[in-house]
Every structure is written in structure tokens, then in C-alpha cells.
N, CA, C and O atoms as a GROMACS GRO file, in nm:
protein
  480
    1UNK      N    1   0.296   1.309   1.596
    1UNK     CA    2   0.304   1.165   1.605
    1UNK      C    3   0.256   1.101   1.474
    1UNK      O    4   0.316   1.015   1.409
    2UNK      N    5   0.110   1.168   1.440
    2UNK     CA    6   0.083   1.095   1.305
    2UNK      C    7   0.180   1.074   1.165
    2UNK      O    8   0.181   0.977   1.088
    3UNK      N    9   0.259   1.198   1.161
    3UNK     CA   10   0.372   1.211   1.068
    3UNK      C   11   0.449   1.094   1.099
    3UNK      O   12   0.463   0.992   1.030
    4UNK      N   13   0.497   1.121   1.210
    4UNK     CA   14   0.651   1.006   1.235
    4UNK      C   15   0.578   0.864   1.178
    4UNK      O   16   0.633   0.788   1.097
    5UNK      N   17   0.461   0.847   1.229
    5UNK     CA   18   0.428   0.675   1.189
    5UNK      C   19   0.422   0.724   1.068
    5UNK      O   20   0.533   0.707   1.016
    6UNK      N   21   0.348   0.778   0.992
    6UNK     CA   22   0.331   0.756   0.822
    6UNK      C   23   0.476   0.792   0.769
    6UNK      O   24   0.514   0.714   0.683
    7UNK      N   25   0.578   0.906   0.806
    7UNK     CA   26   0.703   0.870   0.719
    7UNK      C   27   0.771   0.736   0.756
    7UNK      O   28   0.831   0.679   0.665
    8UNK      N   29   0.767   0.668   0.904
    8UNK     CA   30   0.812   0.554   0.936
    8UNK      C   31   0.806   0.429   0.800
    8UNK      O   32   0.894   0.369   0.739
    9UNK      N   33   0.601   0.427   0.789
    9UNK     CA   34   0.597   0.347   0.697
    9UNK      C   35   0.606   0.330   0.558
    9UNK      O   36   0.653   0.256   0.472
   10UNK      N   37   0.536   0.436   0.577
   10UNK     CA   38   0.594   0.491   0.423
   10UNK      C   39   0.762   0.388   0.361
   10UNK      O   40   0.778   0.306   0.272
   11UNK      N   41   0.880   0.464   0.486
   11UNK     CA   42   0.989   0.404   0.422
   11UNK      C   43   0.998   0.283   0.428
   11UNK      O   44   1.096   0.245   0.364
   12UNK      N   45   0.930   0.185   0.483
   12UNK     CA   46   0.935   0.034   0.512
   12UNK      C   47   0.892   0.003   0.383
   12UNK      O   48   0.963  -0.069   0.313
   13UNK      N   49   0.791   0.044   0.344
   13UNK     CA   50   0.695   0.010   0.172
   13UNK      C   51   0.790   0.068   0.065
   13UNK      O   52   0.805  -0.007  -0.032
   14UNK      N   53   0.858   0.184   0.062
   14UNK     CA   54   0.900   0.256  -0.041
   14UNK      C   55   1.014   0.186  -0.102
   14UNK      O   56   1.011   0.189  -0.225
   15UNK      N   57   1.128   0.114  -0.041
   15UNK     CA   58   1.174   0.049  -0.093
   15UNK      C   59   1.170  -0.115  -0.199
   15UNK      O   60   1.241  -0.168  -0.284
   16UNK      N   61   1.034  -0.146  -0.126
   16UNK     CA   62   0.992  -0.296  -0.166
   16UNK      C   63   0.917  -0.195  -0.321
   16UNK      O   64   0.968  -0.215  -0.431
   17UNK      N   65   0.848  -0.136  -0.314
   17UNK     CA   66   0.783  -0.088  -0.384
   17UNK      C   67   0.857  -0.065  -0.581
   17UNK      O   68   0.823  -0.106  -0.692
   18UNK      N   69   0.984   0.037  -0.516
   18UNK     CA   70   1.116   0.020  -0.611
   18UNK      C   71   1.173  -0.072  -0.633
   18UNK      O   72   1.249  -0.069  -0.730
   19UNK      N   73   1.163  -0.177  -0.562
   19UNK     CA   74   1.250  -0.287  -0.576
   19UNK      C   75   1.139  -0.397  -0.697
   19UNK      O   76   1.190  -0.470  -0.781
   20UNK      N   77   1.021  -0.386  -0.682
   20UNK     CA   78   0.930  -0.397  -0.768
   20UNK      C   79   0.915  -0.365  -0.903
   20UNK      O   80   0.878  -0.434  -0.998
   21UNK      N   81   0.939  -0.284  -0.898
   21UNK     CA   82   0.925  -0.176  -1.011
   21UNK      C   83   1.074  -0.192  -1.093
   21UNK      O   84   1.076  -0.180  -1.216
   22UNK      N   85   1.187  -0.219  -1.021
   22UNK     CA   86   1.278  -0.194  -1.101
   22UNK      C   87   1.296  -0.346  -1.171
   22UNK      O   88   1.355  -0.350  -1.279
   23UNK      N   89   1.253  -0.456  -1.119
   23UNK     CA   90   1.309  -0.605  -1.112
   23UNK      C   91   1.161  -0.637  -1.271
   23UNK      O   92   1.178  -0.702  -1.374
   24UNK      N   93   1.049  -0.571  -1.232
   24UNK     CA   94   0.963  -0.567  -1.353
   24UNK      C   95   0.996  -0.514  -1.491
   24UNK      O   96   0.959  -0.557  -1.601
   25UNK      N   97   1.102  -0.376  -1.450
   25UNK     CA   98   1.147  -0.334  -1.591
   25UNK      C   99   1.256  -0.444  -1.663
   25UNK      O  100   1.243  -0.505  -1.769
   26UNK      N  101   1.350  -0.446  -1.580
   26UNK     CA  102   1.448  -0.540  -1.622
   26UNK      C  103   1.375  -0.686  -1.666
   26UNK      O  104   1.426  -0.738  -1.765
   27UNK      N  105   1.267  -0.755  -1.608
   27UNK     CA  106   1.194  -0.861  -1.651
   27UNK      C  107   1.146  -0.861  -1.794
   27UNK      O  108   1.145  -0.960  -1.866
   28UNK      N  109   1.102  -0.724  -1.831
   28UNK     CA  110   1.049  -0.706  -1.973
   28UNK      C  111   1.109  -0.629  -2.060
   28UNK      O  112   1.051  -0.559  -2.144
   29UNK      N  113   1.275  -0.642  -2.037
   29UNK     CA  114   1.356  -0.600  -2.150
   29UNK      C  115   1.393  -0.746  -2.224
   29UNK      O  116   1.384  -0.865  -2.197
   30UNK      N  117   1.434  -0.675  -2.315
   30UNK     CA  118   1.453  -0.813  -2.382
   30UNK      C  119   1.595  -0.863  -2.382
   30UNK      O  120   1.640  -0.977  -2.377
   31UNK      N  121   1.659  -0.734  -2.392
   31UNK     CA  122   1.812  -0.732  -2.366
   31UNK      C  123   1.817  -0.838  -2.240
   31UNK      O  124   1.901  -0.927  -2.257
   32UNK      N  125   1.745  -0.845  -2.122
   32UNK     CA  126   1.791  -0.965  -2.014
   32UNK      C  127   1.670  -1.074  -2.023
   32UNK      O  128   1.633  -1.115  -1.912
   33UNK      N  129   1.616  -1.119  -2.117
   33UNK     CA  130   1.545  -1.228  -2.130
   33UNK      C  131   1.568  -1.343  -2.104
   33UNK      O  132   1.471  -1.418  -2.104
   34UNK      N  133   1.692  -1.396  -2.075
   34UNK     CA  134   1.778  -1.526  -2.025
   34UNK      C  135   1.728  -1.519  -1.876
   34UNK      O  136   1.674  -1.616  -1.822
   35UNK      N  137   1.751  -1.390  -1.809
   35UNK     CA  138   1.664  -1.378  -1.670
   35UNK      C  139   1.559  -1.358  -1.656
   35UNK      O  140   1.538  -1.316  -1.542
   36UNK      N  141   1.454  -1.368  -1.727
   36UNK     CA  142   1.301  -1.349  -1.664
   36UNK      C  143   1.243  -1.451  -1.595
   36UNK      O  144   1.140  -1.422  -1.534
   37UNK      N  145   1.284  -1.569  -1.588
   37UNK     CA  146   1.256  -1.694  -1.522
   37UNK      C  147   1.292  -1.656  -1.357
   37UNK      O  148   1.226  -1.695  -1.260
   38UNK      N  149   1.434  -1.558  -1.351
   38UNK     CA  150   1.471  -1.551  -1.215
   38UNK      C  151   1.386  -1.413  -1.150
   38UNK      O  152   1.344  -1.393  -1.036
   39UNK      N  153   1.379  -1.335  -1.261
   39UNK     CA  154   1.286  -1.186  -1.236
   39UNK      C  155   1.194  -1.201  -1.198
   39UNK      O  156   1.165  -1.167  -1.084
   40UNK      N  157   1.102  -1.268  -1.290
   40UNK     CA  158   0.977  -1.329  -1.176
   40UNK      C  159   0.966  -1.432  -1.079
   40UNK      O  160   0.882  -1.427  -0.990
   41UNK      N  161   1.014  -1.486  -1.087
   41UNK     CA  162   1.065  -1.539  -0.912
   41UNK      C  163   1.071  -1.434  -0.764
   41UNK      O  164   1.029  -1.427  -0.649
   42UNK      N  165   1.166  -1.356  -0.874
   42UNK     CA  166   1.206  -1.253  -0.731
   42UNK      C  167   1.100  -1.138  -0.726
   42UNK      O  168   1.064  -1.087  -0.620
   43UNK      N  169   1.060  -1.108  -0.827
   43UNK     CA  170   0.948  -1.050  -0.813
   43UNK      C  171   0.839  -1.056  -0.756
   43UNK      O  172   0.778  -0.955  -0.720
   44UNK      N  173   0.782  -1.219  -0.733
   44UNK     CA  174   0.673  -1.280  -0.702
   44UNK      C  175   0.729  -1.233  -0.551
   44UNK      O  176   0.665  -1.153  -0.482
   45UNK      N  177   0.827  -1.279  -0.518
   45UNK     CA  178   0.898  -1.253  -0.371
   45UNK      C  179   0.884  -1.096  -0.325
   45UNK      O  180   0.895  -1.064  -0.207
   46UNK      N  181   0.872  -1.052  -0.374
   46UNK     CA  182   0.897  -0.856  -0.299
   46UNK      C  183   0.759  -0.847  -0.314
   46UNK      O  184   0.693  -0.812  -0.216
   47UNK      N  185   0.681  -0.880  -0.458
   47UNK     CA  186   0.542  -0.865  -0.387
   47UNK      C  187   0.464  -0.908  -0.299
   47UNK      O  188   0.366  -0.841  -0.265
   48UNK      N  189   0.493  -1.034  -0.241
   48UNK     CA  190   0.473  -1.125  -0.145
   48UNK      C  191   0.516  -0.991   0.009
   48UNK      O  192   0.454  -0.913   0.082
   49UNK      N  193   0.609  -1.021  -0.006
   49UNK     CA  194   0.653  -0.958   0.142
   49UNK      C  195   0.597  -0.790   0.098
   49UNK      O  196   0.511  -0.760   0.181
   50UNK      N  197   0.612  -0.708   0.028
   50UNK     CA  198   0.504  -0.612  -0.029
   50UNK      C  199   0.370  -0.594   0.018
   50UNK      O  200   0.333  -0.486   0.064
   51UNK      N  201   0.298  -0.688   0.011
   51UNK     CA  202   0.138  -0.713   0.035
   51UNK      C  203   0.110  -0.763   0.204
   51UNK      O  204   0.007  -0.748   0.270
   52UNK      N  205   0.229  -0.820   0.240
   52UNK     CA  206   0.264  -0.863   0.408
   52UNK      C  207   0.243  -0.706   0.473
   52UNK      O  208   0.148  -0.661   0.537
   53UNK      N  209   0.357  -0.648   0.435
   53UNK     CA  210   0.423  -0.528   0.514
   53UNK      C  211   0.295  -0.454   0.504
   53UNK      O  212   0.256  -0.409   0.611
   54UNK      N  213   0.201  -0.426   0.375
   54UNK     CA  214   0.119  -0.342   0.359
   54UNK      C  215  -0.043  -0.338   0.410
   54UNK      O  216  -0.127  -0.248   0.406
   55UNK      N  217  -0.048  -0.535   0.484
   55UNK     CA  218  -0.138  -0.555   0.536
   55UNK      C  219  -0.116  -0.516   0.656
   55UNK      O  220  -0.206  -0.444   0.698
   56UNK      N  221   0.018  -0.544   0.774
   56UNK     CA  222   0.105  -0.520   0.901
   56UNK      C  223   0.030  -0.369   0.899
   56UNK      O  224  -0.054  -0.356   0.988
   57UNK      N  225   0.047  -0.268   0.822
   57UNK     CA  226   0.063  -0.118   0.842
   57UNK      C  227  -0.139  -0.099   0.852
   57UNK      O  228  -0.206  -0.012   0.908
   58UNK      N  229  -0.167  -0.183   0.798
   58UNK     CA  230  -0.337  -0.149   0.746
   58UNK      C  231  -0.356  -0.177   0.917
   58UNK      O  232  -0.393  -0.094   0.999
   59UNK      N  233  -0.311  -0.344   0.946
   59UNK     CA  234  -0.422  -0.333   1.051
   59UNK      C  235  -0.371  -0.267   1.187
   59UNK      O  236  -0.435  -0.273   1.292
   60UNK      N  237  -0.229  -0.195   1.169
   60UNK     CA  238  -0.184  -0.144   1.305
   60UNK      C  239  -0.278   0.032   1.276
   60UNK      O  240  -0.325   0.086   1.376
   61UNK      N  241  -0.292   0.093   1.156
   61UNK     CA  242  -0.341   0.173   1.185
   61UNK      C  243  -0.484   0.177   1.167
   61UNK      O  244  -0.521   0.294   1.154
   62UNK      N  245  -0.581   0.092   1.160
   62UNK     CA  246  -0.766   0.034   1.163
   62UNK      C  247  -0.744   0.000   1.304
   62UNK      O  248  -0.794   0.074   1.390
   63UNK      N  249  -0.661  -0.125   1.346
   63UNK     CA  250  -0.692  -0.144   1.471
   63UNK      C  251  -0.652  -0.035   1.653
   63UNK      O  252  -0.695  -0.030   1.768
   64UNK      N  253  -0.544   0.031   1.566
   64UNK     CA  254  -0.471   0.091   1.686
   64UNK      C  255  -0.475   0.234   1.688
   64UNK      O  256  -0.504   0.281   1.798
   65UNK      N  257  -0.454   0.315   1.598
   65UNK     CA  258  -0.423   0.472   1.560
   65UNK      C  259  -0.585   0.500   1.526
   65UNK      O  260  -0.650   0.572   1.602
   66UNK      N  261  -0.628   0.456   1.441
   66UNK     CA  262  -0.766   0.504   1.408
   66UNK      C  263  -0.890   0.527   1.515
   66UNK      O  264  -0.954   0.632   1.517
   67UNK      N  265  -0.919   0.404   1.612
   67UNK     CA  266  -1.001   0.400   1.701
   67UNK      C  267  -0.961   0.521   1.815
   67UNK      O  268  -1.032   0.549   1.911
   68UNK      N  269  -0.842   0.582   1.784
   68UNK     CA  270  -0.782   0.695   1.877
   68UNK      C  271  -0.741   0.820   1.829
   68UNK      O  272  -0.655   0.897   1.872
   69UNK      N  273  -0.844   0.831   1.696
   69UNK     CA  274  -0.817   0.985   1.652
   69UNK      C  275  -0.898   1.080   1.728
   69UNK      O  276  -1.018   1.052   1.725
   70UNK      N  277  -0.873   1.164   1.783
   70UNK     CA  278  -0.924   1.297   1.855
   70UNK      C  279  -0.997   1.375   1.777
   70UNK      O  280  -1.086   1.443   1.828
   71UNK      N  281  -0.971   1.378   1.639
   71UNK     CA  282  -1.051   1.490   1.556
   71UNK      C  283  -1.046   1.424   1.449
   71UNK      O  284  -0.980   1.325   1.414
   72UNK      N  285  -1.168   1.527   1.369
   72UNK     CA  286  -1.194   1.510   1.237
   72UNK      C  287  -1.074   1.487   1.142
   72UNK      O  288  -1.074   1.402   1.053
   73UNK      N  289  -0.982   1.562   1.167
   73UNK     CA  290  -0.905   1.568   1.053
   73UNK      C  291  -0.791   1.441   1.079
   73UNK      O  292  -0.754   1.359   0.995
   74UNK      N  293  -0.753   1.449   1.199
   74UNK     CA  294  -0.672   1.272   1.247
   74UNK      C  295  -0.748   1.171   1.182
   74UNK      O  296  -0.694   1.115   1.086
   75UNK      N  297  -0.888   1.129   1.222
   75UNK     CA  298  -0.957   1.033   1.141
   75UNK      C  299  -0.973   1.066   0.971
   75UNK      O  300  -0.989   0.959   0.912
   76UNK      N  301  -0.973   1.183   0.877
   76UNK     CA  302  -0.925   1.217   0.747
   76UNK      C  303  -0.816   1.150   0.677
   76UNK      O  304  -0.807   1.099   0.565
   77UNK      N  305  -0.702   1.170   0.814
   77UNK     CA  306  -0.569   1.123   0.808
   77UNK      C  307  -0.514   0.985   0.772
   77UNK      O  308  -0.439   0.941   0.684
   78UNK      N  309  -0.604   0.917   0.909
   78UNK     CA  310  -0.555   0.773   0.881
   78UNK      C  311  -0.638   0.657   0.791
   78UNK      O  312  -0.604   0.541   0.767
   79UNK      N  313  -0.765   0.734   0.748
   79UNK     CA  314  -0.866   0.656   0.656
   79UNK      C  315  -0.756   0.697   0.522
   79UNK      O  316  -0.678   0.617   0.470
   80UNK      N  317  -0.772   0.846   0.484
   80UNK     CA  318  -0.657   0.824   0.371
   80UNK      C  319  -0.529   0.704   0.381
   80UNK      O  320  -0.516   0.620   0.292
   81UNK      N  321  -0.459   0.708   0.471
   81UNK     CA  322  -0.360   0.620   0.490
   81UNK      C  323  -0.375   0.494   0.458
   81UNK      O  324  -0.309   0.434   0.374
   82UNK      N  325  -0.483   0.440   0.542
   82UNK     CA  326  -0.555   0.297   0.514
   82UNK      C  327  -0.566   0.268   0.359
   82UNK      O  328  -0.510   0.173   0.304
   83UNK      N  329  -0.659   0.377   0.282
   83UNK     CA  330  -0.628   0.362   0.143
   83UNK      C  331  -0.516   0.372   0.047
   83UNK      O  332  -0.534   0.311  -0.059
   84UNK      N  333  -0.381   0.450   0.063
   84UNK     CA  334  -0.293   0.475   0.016
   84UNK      C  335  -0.177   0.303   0.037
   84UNK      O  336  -0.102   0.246  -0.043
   85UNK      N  337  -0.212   0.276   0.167
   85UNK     CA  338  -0.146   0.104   0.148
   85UNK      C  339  -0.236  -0.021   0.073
   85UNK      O  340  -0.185  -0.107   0.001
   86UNK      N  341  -0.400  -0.011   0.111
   86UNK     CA  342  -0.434  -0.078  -0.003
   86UNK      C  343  -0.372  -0.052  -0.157
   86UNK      O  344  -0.292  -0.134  -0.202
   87UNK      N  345  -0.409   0.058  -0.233
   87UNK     CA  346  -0.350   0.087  -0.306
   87UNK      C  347  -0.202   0.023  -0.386
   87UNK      O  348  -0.181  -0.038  -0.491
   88UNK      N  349  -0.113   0.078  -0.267
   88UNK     CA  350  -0.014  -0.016  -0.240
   88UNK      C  351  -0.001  -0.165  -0.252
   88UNK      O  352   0.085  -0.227  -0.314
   89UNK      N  353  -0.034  -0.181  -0.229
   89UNK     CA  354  -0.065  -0.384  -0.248
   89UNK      C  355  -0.153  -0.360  -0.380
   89UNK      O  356  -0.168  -0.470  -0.433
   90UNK      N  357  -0.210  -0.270  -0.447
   90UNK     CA  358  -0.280  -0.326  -0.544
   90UNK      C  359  -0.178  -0.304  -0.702
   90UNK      O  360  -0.198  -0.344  -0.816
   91UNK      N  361  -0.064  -0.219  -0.642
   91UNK     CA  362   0.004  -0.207  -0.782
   91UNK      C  363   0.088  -0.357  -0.798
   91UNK      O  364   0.098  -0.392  -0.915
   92UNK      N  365   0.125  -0.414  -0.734
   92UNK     CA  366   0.172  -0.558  -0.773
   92UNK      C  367   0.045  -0.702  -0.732
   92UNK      O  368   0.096  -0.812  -0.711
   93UNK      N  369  -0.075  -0.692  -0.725
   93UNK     CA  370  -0.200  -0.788  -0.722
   93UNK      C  371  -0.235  -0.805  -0.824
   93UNK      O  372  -0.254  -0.711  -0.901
   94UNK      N  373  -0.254  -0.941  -0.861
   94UNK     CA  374  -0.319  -0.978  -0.981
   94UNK      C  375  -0.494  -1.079  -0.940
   94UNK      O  376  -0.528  -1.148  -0.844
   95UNK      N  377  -0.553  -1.043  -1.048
   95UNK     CA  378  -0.659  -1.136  -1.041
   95UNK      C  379  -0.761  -1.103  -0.924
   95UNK      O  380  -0.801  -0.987  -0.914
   96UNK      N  381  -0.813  -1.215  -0.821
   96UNK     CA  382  -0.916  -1.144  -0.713
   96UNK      C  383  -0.854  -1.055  -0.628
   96UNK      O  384  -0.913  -0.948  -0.610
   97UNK      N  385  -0.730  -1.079  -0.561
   97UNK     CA  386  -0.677  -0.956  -0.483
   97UNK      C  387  -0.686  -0.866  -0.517
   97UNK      O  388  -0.704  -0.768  -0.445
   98UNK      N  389  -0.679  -0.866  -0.619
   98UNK     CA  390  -0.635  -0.720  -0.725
   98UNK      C  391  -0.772  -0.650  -0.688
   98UNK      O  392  -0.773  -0.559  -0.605
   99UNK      N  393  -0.877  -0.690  -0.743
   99UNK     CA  394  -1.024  -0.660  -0.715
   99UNK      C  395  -1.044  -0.642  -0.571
   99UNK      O  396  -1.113  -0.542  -0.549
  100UNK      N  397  -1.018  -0.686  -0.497
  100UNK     CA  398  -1.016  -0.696  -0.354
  100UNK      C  399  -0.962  -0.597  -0.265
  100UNK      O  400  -1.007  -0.548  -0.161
  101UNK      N  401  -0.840  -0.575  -0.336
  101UNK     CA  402  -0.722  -0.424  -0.266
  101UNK      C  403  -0.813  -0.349  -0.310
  101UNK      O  404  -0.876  -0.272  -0.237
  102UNK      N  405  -0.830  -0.362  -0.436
  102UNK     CA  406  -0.912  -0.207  -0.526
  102UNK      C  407  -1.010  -0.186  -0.442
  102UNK      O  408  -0.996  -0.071  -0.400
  103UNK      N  409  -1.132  -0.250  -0.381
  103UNK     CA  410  -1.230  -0.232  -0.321
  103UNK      C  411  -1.198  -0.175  -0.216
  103UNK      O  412  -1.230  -0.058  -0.195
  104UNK      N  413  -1.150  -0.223  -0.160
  104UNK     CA  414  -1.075  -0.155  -0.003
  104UNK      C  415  -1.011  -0.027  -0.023
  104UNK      O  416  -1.053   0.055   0.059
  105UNK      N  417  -0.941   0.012  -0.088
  105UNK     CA  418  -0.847   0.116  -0.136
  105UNK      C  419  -0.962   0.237  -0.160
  105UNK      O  420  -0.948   0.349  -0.109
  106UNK      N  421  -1.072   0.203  -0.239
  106UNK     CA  422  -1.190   0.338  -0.296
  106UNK      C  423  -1.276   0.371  -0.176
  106UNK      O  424  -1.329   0.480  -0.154
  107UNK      N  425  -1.283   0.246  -0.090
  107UNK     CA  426  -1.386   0.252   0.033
  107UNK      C  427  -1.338   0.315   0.153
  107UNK      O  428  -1.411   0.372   0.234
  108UNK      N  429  -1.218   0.302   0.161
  108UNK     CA  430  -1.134   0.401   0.308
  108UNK      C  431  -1.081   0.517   0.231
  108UNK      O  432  -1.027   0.604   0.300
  109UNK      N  433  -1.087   0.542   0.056
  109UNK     CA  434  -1.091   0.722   0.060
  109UNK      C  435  -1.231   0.741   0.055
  109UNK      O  436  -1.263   0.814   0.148
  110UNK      N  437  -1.328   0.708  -0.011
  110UNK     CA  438  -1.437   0.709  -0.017
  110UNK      C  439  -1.432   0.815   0.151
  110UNK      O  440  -1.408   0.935   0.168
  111UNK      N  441  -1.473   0.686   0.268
  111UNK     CA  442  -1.471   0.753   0.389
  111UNK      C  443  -1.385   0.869   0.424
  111UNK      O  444  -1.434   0.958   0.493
  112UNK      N  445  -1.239   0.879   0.376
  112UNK     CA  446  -1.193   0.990   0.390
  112UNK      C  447  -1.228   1.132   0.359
  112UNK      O  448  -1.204   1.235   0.422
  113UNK      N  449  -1.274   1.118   0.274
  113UNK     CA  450  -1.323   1.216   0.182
  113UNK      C  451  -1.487   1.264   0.238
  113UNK      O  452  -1.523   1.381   0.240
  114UNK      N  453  -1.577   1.143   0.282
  114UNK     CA  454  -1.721   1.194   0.364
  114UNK      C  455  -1.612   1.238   0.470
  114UNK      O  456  -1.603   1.360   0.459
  115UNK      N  457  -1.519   1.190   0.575
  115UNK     CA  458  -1.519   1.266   0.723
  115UNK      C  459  -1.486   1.352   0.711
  115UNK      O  460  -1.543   1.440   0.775
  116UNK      N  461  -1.359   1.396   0.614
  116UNK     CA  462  -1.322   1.528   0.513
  116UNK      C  463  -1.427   1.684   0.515
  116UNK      O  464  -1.400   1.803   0.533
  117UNK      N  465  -1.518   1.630   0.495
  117UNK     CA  466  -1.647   1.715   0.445
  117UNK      C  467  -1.672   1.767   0.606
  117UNK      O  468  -1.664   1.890   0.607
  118UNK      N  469  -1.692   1.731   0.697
  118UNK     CA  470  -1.718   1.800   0.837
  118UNK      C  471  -1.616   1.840   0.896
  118UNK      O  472  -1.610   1.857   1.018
  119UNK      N  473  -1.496   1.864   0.793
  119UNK     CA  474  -1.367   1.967   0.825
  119UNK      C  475  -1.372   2.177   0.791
  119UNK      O  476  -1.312   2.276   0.833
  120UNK      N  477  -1.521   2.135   0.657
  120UNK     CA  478  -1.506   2.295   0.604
  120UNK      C  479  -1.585   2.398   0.710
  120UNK      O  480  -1.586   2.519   0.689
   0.00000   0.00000   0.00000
């Protein structure tokens, strides 16, 4: 079950993620400089819904999957996870978010990594 939800979300993020990434390169070529006015526009837009989708996934698995891990290594699982979507939101955050994802992102591997330790 834990798989199916993380490849689930995974693919919900993976595309916004590229779609990010590709609309940023094209923003800072120069060859399409007539469009960077519209690039970042649309950009601002995928990170927007980006940082939505990636908060949706945080608190369905803190509030719902996590409080119902059975073992050490399920709770390993979804604290990594928790950090891998902060993360996520922090490659397109600027300014306090940015600081803010980052914090969150080191603090749920942080924990991953202590519950980790009562796996050896």
C-alpha cells in the first residue's frame, strides 16, 4: 500500500515539477526573451499549484498514513516522504518559504533517519 500512495504521488508532483523546470529554462534563454514576461507568469502558476499539491500530499500523509504506521520502518518511510515533498516545494520557493520548506524538509529526514537507527 505504501508504494501505490508514494508512486501515486510522486506522479501528481512529477509532472508540475518538469513543467517547472522546463518553462525556467526557456525563461532564461535569450533566444525567447520576448517571452519571459509570459514564462514567468506561467511559471509563478505551476509553482503555485506545485506548492498546493505538495502541501495536499504532506498533510494526507502527517495526518492520515503516518499516525498508522505499524513499524519502524513504515514510520522511516513516510517521515522520509514528508521530507522529499517539502523539498519539493522548496525547489521553486523563494525568500521566507524557501527558509521555511528548508526547515521542514531537514526536520522530517532529520526524524527519519533517528527512527531509521532502531531498524539495525
Amino acid at each position: 500500500v505504501r508504494n501505490l500512495l508514494s508512486v501515486g504521488f510522486k506522479n501528481l508532483i512529477s509532472a508540475q515539477r518538469s513543467a517547472w523546470k522546463t518553462v525556467q529554462a526557456i525563461e532564461q534563454n535569450k533566444k525567447y526573451a520576448e517571452y519571459s514576461e509570459n514564462c514567468a507568469t506561467y511559471r509563478d502558476k505551476i509553482s503555485g499549484e506545485l506548492e498546493s499539491n505538495c502541501l495536499k500530499v504532506i498533510n494526507i500523509v502527517k495526518d492520515q498514513s503516518l499516525p498508522k504506521a505499524g513499524d519502524d520502518e513504515a514510520k522511516v518511510f513516510y517521515l522520509k516522504m514528508i521530507g522529499d515533498y517539502y523539498r519539493y516545494t522548496a525547489e521553486t520557493a523563494q525568500g521566507d518559504k524557501l527558509a521555511e520548506v528548508t526547515e521542514n524538509a531537514l526536520k522530517y529526514y532529520a526524524q527519519a533517519t533517528e527512527a531509521a537507527a532502531a531498524l539495525k
